[in-house]
Structures are given as C-alpha cells and as structure tokens.
N, C-alpha and C positions, 0 to 999 in steps of 0.2 A: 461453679454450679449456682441458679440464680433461684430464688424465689419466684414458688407459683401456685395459685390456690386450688383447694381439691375440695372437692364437695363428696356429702353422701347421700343421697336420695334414698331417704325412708319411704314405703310404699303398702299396700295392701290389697296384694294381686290376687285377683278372683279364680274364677276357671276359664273364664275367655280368652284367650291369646290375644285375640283383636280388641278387646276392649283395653288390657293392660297395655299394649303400646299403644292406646292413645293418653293414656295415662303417663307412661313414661315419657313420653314426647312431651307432654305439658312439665313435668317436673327436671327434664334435663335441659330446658329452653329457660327456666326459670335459674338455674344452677348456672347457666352461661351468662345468662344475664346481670350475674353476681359477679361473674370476672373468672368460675371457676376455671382451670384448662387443662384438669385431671376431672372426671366426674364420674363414681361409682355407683353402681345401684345393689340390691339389696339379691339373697340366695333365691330363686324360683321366682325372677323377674317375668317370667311370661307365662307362669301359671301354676296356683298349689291347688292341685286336685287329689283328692284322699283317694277317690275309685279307681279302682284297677282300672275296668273297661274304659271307662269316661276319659282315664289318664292315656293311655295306650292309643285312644282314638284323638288326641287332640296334640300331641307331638309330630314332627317330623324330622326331617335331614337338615343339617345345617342349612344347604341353601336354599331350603324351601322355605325358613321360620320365620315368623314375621317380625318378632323380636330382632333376630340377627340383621333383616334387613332395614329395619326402623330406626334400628344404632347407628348402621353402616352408613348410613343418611345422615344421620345426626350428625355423627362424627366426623364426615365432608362438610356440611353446609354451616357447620360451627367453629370449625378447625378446631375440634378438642381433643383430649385421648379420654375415650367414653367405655369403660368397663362394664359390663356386665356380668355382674358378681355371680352370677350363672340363670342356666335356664336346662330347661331338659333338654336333651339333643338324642332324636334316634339315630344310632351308630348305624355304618353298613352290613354289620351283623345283627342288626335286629336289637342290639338290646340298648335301655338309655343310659345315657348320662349325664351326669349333674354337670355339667359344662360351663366356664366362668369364659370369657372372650372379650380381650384387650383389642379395639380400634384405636386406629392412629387420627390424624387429621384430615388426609387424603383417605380416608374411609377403608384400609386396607386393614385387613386383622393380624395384629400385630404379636399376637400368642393365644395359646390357650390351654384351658388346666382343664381337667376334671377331679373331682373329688376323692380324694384317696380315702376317707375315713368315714364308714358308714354308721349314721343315726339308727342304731340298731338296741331300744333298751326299751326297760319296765317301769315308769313313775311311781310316786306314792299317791298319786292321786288317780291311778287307773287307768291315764296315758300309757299305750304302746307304740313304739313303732319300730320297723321292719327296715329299715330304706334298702337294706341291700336286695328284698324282695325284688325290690323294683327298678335299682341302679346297678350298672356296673362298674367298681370301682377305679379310681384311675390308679396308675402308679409312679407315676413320676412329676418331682417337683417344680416350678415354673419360675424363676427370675428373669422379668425385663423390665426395656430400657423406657422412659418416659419424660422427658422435660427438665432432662440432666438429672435425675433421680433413677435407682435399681428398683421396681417393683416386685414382692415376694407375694404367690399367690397364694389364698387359702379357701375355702368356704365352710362355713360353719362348724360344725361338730369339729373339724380340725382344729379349731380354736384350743382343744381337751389334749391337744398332743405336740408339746411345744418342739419335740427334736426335728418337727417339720421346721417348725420358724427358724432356731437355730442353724439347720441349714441352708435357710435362702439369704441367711444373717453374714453368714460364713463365705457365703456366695457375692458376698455385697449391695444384698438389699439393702434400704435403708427409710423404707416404705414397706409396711407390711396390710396386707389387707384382708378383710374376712367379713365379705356379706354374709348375710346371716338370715335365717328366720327361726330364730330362739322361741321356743316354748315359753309361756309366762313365769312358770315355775322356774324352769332350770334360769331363766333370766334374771328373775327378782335375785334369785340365789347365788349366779355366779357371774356375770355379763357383764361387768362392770371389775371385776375384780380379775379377771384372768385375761382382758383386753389391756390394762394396766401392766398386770405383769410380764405380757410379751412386749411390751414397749421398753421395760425396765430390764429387759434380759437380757434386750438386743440391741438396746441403745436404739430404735427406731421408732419412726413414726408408725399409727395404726390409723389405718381408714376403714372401719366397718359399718357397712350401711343396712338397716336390719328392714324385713318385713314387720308390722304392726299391726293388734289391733284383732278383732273377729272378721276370720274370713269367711267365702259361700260355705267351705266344703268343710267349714264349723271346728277349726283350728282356732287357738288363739296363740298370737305371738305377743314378744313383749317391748317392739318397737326398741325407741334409746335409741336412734343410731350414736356411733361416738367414734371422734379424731381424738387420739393421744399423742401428747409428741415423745420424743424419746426420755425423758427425765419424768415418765409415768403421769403429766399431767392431762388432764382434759382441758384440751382447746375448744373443744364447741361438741354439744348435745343437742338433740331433739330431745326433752325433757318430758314425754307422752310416748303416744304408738297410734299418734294421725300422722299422715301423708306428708312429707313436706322436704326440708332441704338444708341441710347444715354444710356451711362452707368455712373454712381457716386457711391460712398459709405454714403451707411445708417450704422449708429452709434445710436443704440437704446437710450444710455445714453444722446445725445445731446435734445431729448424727452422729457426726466424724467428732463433735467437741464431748459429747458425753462418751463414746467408747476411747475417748482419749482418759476422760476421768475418769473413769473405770473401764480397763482395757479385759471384761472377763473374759470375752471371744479370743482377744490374743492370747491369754492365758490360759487357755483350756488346754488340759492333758488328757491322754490317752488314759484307761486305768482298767484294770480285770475286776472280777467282784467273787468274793468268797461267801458261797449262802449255808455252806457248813453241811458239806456230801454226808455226816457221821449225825445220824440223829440224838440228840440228846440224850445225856441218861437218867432212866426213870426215876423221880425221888421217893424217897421213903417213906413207906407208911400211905404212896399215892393206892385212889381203887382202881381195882382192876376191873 
C-alpha cells in the first residue's frame, strides 16, 4: 500500500447551492494542486439553511444537485477521489438526507452513507436543534476502498458514538472520516479531543473537514479542520474557522504498525453486563 496525500477543505456554506459549488470548485482545485488525491470536504457542503421552507425548497434528488454534479466533474477532470462529507439529498420518498458520496477518478460514485446519528439536543447557551425533524436517518455503516487505503464513513454528531468507528475499524478501515459542522461550543469543548481518541482506539487515520465561522442562516461553527494519524497525533490543522485547505500524507502501513503495537481490536472480547435487576437496600435512618 503506497503513500498518498488527503486534504480537508474547511468551508463556510451559505444557503445558495450555486454559490457553494463555486466555492468548492475553487477550494478542491486548490487541494489538487497540493498533490492531494484523497480530498474531503466538510458536513452540509451544498447548503446550511435553518428554515424549514427555504430548506425543503432548495434540495433536490441526487442527480439533479449541483453539488453531486460539480464533484463528479471534479473528480474526472482531476483524477482524484473527491468525498463529499455530505450534502442534503431528497430521497424518492420525499424525505432528506444528510448524505456523504465518495467519487472515484473516472467521476463514478464510488459509495455512499447517510448519517445514522441525529443532532438532536439543548445547549447551555440556548442552542436547539432538531435534525431528525428534518433528516432521515441512515442505518447502515460505509467502508471503502481508496488509494490502497479502507475508508470508514462518518458525519458529525457520529463522532459522539465510537461503536460506529469500531466497526468500520473492525471491517478494515484504516481511514476514518467525519466532516463536520460543529457548533462553536460543543467544538471549543470537545473537537479536538474525541477526533484523537477515535484515531487512538482504532489505530487509524482521521480526516475531518469541518464547516467554519458565521453563517447567512446565523449558525456559528467552529471550523479546526484536523488530520490525525493513528498514534493520536495531529498532522496538520486549519488553526481558525476561515475557508481554506489542509493537506498531510496517509501511509496505510503506519495503521497496520500501531494496531500491531497495541493489537486492542484483535483483542476485544465478547462480554454480558450485570446492572444489578435487585434494587438496592434502603439504608438506615435514610428519609422517607
């Protein structure tokens, strides 16, 4: 398996579809031009819009979206494998999905995921959100092939649920990925520390390319994209949450030499769990 460099294109997608891929076009032509020949982009690459209606009226069907065909371009005319860490996708049944779609070279799409795990919580700062409102969850997990490398698919909030990575780990990824657009808050807080420890769990690489920055529809994210290799270091950062492009080299064998040195995947056992069916007995003197 030979060495090949993977970029992440940080980004700060408005409501326009049309306008974000020309955006993306300029930031994945820039990634190429670094050598990349893996390049990822960031969760809601073709559009974060808060409004229902406004949302609802600016998606469509895979092959109508201009994102999917913008890539699919890309991804011929550069010979790259060009990920799109997701975008919204109206399904045949009407409803969306958060949609991540791996292209090949020859512009073919090569897999695709949609998001198993819904952004659905309360902040302390008076941030809500809903996603399952508005997404329809996927349910099953995504490993492919890339550049002699296993790709394990993720997108954001799944980052909170490692027995997904575990099992693309298990499956032989050795690349793990998770565009993102991370709230400022949950970012400062945890984006950095839990991107690490799925690199250190799994012995893999991590390539997460995040949204940044204040968007139209008045979100802020907290940009950072970050490559980890497997021994939990950071290879390269966008150190802000402007636009731009972070590229490193993945070396699948550095994968196979850490779960060599700690083989925990090979060692992982089966086990039951006892949470104690017999409630406690009350102590003395407790009120009633």
């Amino acid at each position: 398996m030979g060495v090949f460099k993977a970029a992440a294109i940080q980004m700060r997608s408005g409501e326009s579809p049309e306008r974000n891929a020309v955006d993306l076009e300029q930031l994945v032509r820039e990634a190429a031009a670094q050598g990349a020949t893996y390049i990822q982009t960031p969760e809601m690459t073709g559009a974060l819009i808060r409004d229902r209606q406004a949302r609802a009226a600016s998606f469509t069907s895979e092959d109508k979206d201009i994102i999917v065909a913008t890539a699919r371009r890309l991804a011929r005319e550069l010979g790259v494998f060009l990920h799109i860490g997701s975008t919204a996708i109206l399904r045949a049944d009407g409803k969306l999905a958060n949609r991540a779609l791996l292209f090949g070279p020859d512009g073919a799409t090569l897999a695709s995921y949609d998001k198993i795990h819904m952004f659905d919580v309360d902040l302390d700062n008076g941030e809500s959100w809903r996603e399952s409102a508005a997404y329809e969850p996927g349910t099953e997990a995504v490993v492919a092939g890339i550049d002699g490398a296993k790709l394990g698919f993720a997108v954001c909030y799944d980052l909170r649920f490692p027995q997904l990575f575990r099992a693309e780990a298990m499956a032989g990824a050795d690349l793990l990925s998770v565009p993102a657009a991370f709230t400022r808050q949950t970012g400062e807080a945890h984006w950095h520390v839990l991107l690490r420890a799925r690199a250190i769990e799994n012995g893999a690489f991590v390539v997460a390319a995040a949204q940044g920055g204040l968007h139209e529809d008045g979100r802020e994210t907290y940009g950072h994209s970050l490559i980890v290799d497997p021994w939990g270091r950071i290879i390269a950062e966008a150190a802000h949450d402007e636009p731009g492009v972070i590229v490193a080299e993945i070396d699948p064998a550095q994968s196979h030499a850490a779960r060599k040195k700690i083989p925990n995947l090979k060692n992982a056992r089966d086990f039951t769990i006892n949470a104690g069916e017999v409630d406690a007995p009350r102590l003395r003197g407790a009120a009633s």
